[in-house]
N, C-alpha and C positions, 0 to 999 in steps of 0.2 A: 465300374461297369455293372458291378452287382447292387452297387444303390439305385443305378438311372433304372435294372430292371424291374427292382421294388416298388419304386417311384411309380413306374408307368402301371403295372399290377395294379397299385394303390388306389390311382384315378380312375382307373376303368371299372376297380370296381365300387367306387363312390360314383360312380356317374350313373350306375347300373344300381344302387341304393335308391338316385332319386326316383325307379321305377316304382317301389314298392312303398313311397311316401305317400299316405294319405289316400287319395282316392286316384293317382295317376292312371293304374292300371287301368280301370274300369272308365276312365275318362278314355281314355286310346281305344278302345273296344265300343263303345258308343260311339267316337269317330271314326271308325272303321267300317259300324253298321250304317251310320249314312251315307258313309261313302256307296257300301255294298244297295244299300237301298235306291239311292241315286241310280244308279248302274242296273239294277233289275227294271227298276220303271223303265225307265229309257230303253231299254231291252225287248220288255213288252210288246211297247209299243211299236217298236221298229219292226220286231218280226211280223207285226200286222199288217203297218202301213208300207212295210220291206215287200211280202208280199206279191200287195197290190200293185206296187210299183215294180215290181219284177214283170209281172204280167203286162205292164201297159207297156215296158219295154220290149217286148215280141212282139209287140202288135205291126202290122206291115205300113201302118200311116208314117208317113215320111216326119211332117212335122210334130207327131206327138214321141216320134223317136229322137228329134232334132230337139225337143224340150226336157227331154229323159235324159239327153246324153249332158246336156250343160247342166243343167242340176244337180250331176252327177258330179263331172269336173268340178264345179262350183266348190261343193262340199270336198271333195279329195283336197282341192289344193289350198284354200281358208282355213286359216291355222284354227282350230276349236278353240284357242284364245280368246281370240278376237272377234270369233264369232259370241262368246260369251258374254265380252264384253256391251256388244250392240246390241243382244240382246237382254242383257241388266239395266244398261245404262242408255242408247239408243231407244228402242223401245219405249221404255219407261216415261223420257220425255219428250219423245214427238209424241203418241198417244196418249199421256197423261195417265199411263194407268198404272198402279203398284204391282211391280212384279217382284217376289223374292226371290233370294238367291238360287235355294230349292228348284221353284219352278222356272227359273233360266234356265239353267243348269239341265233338266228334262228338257225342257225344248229343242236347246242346243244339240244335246247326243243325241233325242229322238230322231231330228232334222237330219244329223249326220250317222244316224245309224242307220235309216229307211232306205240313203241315198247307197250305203255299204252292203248290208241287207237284199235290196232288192239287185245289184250286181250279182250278188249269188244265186240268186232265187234265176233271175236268167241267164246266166250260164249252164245250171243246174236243167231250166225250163227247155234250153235248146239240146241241150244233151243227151235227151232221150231218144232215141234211135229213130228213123222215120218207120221205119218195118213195122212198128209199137204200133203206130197210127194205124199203118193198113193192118193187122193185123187185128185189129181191135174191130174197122169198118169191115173187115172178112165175117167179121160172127156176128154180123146185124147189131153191132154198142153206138149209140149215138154218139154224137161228140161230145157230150154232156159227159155222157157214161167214163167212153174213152180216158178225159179228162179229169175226173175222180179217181177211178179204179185203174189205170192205165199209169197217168201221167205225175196224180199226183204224188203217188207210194212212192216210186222210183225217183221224184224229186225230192223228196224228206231225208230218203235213202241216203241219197248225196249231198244233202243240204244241213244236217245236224253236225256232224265232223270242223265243215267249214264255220259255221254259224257258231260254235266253242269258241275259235281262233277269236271273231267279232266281239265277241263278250268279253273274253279278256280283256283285250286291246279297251275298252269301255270301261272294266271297271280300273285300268291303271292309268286314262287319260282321264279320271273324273278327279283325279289329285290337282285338273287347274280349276276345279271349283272353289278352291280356298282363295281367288283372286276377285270375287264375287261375291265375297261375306261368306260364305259356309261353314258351318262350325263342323269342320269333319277332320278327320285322324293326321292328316298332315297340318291342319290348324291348331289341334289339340297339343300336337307335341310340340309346335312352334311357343305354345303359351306357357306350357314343361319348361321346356330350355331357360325362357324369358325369367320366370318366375325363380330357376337356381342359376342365373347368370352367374353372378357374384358366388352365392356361395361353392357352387358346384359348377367350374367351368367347362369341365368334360362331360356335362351330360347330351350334350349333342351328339355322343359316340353311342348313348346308349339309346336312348330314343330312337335315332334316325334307323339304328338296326334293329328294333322294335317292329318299327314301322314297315322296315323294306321284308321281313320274315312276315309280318299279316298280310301284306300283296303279294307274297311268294308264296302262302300258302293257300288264300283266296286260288290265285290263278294256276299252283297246281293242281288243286281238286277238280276245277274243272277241266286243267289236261288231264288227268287222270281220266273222267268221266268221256270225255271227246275219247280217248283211247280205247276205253271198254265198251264206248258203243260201236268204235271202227271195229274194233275184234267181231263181237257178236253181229252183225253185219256180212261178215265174212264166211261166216259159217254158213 
């Protein structure tokens, strides 16, 4: 019993040696920044064209609500896979154009962030009390006005908390970017493992929990962050 406990001791922490081989460390941390980078761009741009697309969502035209609301489906229920794929590999040769992984990869979360994004932005957009309106049209504010000073504070208000949750979820769904060539943090460690198969058969013990502690501390800080802005918020 006291040898199997040595034994497993032993491996775990030969498996956790192969971290500090060579340049591994800082090879996982450069896949982690592209990951993290991937994930920001994508982010960016969502809360932009999120938005915009939140706003066309209020609008009372029927059919620009009826092409708001499948776009929206559309993306919820298309696995980010798949979408990845069609747009690395689809793409690429019905257009003939070179797309890298990189910028599939953006496109993809963009596409499926704008569509997440702007869901919030109007639920956030209709939330605002009607009273807000008249109260705003009571002291002579245009709608222009209204709608800056009125509508928009109070949607940001409600909209930062939420829009944390998006982010995450982005940067731990950008781990299927390794299926599209990306040389990022879940790729980096697959090529760890590969490279001490033979001599170190347990370093997938250590890696992968490498791995899962830099998405866990990625995505804490920013619930920490989501948190401290709900607090201060409150006050």
């Amino acid at each position: 019993m006291v040898s199997s406990d040595v034994n497993f001791v032993e491996a775990v922490s030969r498996a956790f040696n192969v971290l500090t081989m060579g340049t591994n460390t800082l090879r996982l941390l450069g896949g982690l920044w592209t990951t993290v980078w991937i994930a920001l761009v994508s982010v960016a741009f969502s809360i932009v064209l999120g938005f915009a697309f939140g706003m066309l969502m209020t609008l009372k035209n029927r059919g620009v609500k009826i092409a708001c609301r499948i776009y929206l489906e559309f993306m919820r229920i298309m696995p980010q896979m798949v979408l990845l794929f069609v747009a690395y590999y689809g793409l690429t040769r019905m257009f003939s154009i070179s797309l890298s992984g990189e910028a599939a990869s953006i496109l993809v979360f963009t596409l499926w962030g704008t569509a997440e994004m702007g869901d919030l932005v109007r639920g956030a957009l209709e939330s605002v009390p009607k009273h807000q309106y008249e109260s705003g049209r009571a002291i002579g504010l245009t709608e222009r006005q209204i709608f800056f000073y009125i509508v928009i504070p109070q949607t940001l208000r409600s909209l930062i908390p939420l829009s944390m949750n998006l982010i995450t979820r982005m940067i731990k769904t950008t781990s299927l970017v390794v299926f599209v060539g990306v040389i990022e943090v879940v790729k980096i460690g697959q090529q760890i493992i590969e490279a001490n198969r033979l001599t170190v058969p347990t370093a997938s013990i250590a890696v992968y929990f490498v791995i899962f502690m830099m998405y866990f501390f990625v995505c804490w800080i920013l619930s920490l962050a989501a948190k401290i802005i709900e607090k201060r918020q409150k006050r």
